[in-house]
ZAMARGU-4260 file (C-alpha; in steps of 0.2 Angstrom, whole numbers, plus 5000, padded with zeros to 4 digits):
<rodrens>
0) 5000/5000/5000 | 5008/5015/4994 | 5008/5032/5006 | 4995/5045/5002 | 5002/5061/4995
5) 4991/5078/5005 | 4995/5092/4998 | 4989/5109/5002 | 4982/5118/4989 | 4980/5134/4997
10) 4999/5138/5008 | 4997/5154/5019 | 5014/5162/5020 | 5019/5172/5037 | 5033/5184/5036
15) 5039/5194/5053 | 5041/5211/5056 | 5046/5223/5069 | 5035/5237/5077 | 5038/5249/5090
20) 5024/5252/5101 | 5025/5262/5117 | 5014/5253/5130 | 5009/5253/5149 | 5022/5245/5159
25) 5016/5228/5165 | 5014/5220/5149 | 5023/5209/5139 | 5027/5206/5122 | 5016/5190/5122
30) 5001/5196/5129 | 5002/5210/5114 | 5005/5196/5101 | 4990/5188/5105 | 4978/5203/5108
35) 4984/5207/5091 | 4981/5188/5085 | 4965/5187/5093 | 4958/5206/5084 | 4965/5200/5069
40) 4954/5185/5070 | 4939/5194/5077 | 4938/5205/5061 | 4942/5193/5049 | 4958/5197/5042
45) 4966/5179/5049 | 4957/5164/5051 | 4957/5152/5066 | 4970/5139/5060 | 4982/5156/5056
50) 4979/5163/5071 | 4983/5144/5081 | 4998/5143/5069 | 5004/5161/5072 | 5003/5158/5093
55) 5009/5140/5091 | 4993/5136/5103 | 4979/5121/5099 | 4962/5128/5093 | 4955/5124/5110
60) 4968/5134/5121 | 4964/5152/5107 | 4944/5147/5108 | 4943/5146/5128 | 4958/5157/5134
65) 4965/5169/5122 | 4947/5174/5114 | 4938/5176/5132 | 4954/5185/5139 | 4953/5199/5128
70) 4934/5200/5126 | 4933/5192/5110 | 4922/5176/5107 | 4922/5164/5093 | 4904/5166/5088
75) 4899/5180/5078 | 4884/5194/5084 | 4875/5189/5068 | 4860/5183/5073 | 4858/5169/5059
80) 4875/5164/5064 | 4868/5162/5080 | 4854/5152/5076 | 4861/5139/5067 | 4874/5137/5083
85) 4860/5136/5095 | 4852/5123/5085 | 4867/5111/5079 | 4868/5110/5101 | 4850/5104/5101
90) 4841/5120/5107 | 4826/5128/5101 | 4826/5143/5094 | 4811/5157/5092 | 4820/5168/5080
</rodrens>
């Protein structure tokens, strides 16, 4: 049986650059990498997997710590969105 070749169609490539903030004292260089991450995500200029990638962190870790530590949710406000999420977890819905 010979090996399956997966390739990815799409490849995102990352490049790194510097940038020079000035900040509050107290915080640190990771804690602004993943606020920047986590808005990036949360208006759609990066998808999860890039943002998981980018922080080296599995999907669960950015969807129940990063997101909720900086106010940010995976779910969207859309009200359809939020239908069809409430739904696929079995709940009624009068919208």
């Amino acid at each position: 049986m010979q090996p399956i070749e997966v390739q990815n169609i799409n490849p995102v490539s990352y490049r790194t650059f510097n940038c020079e903030v000035q900040v509050p004292k107290g915080l640190n260089p990771i804690e602004i990498q993943e606020a920047l991450i986590a808005v990036l995500y949360h208006i759609n200029k990066i998808s999860e997997p890039q943002a998981c990638h980018i922080l080296n962190i599995p999907r669960r870790k950015f969807e129940e710590a990063i997101l909720p530590k900086y106010g940010l949710t995976t779910y969207s406000e859309d009200e359809e969105e939020l239908e069809i999420e409430l739904k696929a977890a079995g709940y009624e819905t009068n919208c």
